[in-house]
C-alpha positions, 0 to 999 in steps of 0.5 A, a space after each residue: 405824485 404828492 409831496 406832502 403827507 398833509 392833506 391840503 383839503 384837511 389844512 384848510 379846515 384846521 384851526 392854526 394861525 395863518 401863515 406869516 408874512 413880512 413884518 409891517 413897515 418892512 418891504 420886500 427888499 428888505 427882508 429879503 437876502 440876495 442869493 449869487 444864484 440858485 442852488 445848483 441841482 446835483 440830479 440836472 447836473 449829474 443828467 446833463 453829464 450823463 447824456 454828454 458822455 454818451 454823446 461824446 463817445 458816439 461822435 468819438 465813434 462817428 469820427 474813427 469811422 469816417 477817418 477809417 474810410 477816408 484813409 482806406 479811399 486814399 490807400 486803394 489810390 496807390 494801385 501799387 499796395 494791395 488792396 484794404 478791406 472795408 469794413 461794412 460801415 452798418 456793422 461798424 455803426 452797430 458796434 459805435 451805438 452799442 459802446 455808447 450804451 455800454 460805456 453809458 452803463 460802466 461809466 455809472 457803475 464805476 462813479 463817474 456821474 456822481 456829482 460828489 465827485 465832480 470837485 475832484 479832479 484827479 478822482 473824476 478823471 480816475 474813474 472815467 478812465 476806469 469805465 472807458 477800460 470796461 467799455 473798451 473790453 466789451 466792444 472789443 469782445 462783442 465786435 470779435 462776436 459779431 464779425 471776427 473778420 470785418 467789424 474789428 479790421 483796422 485801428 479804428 476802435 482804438 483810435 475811437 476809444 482814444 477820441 472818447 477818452 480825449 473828449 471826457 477828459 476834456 469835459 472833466 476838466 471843463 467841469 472840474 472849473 465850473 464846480 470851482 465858480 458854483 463854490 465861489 459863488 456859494 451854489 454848491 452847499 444846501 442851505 438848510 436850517 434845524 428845528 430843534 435844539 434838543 437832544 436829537 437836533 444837538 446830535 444832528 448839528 454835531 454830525 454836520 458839523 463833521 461832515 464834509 458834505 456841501 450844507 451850509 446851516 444858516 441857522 437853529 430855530 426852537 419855539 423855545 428860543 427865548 429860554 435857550 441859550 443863543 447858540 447851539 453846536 456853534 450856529 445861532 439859535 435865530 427864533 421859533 417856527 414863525 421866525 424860521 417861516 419869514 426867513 424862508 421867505 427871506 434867505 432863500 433857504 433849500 431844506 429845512 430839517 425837523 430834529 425835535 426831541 421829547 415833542 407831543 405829535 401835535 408839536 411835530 404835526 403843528 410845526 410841519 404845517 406851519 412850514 407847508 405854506 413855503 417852497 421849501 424841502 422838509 425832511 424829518 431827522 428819524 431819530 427816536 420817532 415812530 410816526 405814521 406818516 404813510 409811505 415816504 421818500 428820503 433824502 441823504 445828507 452828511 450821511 445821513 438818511 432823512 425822510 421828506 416829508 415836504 418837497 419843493 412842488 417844482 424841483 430839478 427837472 421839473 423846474 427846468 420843464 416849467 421854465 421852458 414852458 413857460 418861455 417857449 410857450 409864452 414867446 409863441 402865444 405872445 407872437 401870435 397875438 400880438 396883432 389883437 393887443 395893439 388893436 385892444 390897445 387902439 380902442 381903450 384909448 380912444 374909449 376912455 382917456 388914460 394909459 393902455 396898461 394897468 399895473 397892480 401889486 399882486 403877491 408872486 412866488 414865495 409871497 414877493 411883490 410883482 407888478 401884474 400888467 393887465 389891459 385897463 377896464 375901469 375910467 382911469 379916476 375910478 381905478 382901484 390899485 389896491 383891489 379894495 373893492 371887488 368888482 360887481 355886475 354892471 360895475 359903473 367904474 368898468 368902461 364899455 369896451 373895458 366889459 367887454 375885455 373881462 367878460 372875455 378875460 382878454 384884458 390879461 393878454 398883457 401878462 404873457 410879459 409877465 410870463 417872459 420877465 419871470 414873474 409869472 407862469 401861463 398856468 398856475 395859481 392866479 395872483 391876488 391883489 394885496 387887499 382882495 376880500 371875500 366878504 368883510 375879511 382878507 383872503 389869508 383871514 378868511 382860509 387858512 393857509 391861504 399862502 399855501 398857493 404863493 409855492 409855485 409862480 401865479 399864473 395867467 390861467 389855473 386849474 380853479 379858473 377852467 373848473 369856474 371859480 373866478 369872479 368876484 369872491 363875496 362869501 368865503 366859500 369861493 376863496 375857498 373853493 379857489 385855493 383849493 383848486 389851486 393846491 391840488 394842481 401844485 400837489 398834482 403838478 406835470 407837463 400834461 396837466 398844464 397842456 390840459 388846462 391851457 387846451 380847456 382855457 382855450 376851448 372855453 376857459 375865457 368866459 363864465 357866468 362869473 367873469 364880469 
């Protein structure tokens, strides 16, 4: 599915300044602001909820059953008491798995998986109740239809919908504490910042200013700015669509929100260009504009409808499948070959004096710094840390077990480590050292929008690298051809295009004509 309805094909070849990065002198520490944590997914949560009240009313169901056989077991011990019909525990099961799936549907119906309201105790714990009563009605009725003699003998659907009500009031309660340590430590609220101080922007910050939803403005940004005035609505007015691409970066900001007022379409489609090379959501207030911009997704923000314009490659459930990926995966392949690094490990020491491991500053996620470990290829007094020279045929500063390592590529075993501290993903962009050229100039000279790539986490292998390009990089067209590549698999990121491109890295994916 894409996100964008900016093709990346058609960014690389447009004319705009590349994207911004840290200003000079000021590390990465530095510009960024620590964030408590990420901001919490209303869609996970809201999922999560849902699956557990399922869950609860089958093990409410499970456990009234069992109470009821057990009783009935001691009851028929007494030879002295008639004797106490049991229900057919198949038909009784039949009944548990269908209030499950019906109080699943009442409980949605009646609101008690929205997140909003999650915050609210007494209004939670009102609406479970009101969808337990619809649930309750119905299996009565369907129990009563399915068997008048057997399947609703005895107590046990009201002591299963007590038990169910027991435990999803618990789970409100537990849930209703846990919102209340997400708003402490400020996850709750959507980080969002404006462009525009115009009419609509103005008109959008009122509208905010008086809702009630969770979204914190950080601030106003206008390539105006310097002839407004310093706020607007009562938030700073912090600078232009370049100051707003570094804060991104920076501040760890959810959403962005175009408002401009009056603008040319080449203003509108300039600034949503600029803010496609950052992970971020863009969503585009509609307000007096007729765009054609193809079909579109929206979001709803202090009641208000926006478009999306450009989202966040990996959001919700698809960070939470990345991440697990990523870990389980990465642990397993890490297992498994252990055994060959500590045997590379043996033969680079006692190929060349010097460390086992090379540690290179790469560009990360969100264009941070991270040091990328790979096994060391090169005579220790001839290491290049800064990537300034690119690599050749018969490289003299490459030792000979060490060409042999980046023939095979086994040299990047040791960013699985990478892989579990975070840092990186098994698939994805590769990282690219600070001063990587292609030819005379730095791969952000040489493509435009090159920091594109840096909104998903780097990988170890990528959709460019099983398609050949890999290598050295001596003309522009191959960076070219790389970032391509590497935009297309954020654009057309899942679970199975991952599996596809580890399932061909592994068939062949180790070795080219350009690895060397």
């Amino acid at each position: 599915m894409k996100h964008s309805v900016i093709g990346w094909r058609s960014l690389l070849q447009l004319e705009s300044a590349a994207a911004t990065r840290p200003r000079p002198g000021e590390s990465q520490s530095q510009s960024a602001a620590s964030r408590p944590g990420r901001v919490v997914s209303r869609e996970i949560v809201s999922g999560i909820v849902t699956a557990t009240d399922a869950l609860a009313v089958l093990a409410a169901g499970t456990a009234a059953m069992a109470w009821q056989r057990t009783t009935a077991d001691w009851h028929l011990l007494d030879r002295h008491l008639p004797d106490w019909h049991l229900p057919d525990w198949h038909l009784q099961a039949l009944v548990v798995v269908l209030g499950a799936l019906l109080a699943t549907n009442f409980l949605q119906l009646a609101g008690a998986h929205r997140f909003a309201q999650f915050a609210d105790l007494a209004a939670s714990l009102a609406r479970t109740s009101f969808g337990l009563l619809m649930t309750l009605a119905a299996v009565v009725l369907a129990a009563l239809l399915l068997d008048p003699v057997t399947a609703a003998e005895g107590p046990w659907i009201t002591i299963w919908l007590a038990g169910s009500a027991l435990l999803l009031s618990a789970s409100r309660v537990a849930l209703y504490r846990l919102m209340q340590r997400w708003r402490a430590a400020d996850r709750i609220a959507e980080r969002v910042a404006v462009v525009g101080a115009g009419a609509i922007g103005q008109r959008l910050l009122r509208h905010l200013n008086g809702s009630s939803a969770d979204v914190a403005v950080l601030g106003v940004y206008d390539d105006d700015a310097a002839s407004l005035p310093a706020r607007c609505m009562g938030h700073p007015i912090r600078g232009g669509v370049d100051d707003l691409v570094r804060d991104i970066r920076g501040q760890g900001l959810d959403a962005v929100i175009v408002a401009l007022s009056g603008s040319a379409d080449h203003v509108l489609t300039e600034t949503l260009r600029k803010l496609s090379v950052v992970p971020v959501d863009v969503r585009l207030c509609p307000c007096e504009f007729a765009l054609r911009l193809g079909p579109l997704q929206t979001s709803h923000v202090g009641g208000l409808t926006l478009l999306n314009v450009i989202q966040h490659p990996l959001r919700d459930w698809g960070w939470v499948v990345k991440s697990v990926e990523d870990r389980a995966l990465g642990l397993l392949i890490l297992a498994l070959i252990s055994p060959l690094m500590l045997g590379i490990a043996l033969l680079i020491r006692l190929d060349s004096p010097g460390p086992v491991l090379f540690r290179q500053k790469r560009y990360g996620f969100n264009n941070e710094l991270i040091e990328v470990l790979k096994f060391r290829t090169m005579y220790q007094q001839m290491s290049d840390a800064n990537a300034e020279r690119l690599t050749q045929r018969n490289d003299p500063r490459i030792t000979r077990i060490g060409a042999v390592l980046r023939r095979t590529s086994l040299d990047e075993l040791p960013q699985f480590l990478n892989v579990l501290r975070g840092e990186m993903s098994i698939v994805g962009p590769r990282p690219h050292a600070t001063a990587a050229k292609a030819g005379a100039l730095l791969y952000p000279e040489a493509v435009k929008y090159y920091d594109a790539r840096h909104r998903m986490k780097p990988g170890i292998t990528g959709w460019a690298q099983v398609n050949g390009w890999r290598g050295e990089t001596d003309t522009v067209e191959q960076i070219r051809k790389r970032v391509e590549h590497d935009l297309y698999y954020i654009e057309n990121w899942s679970l199975a295009f991952d599996l596809r491109i580890i399932l061909r890295t592994v068939l062949g994916g180790f070795t080219g004509r350009n690895a060397f």
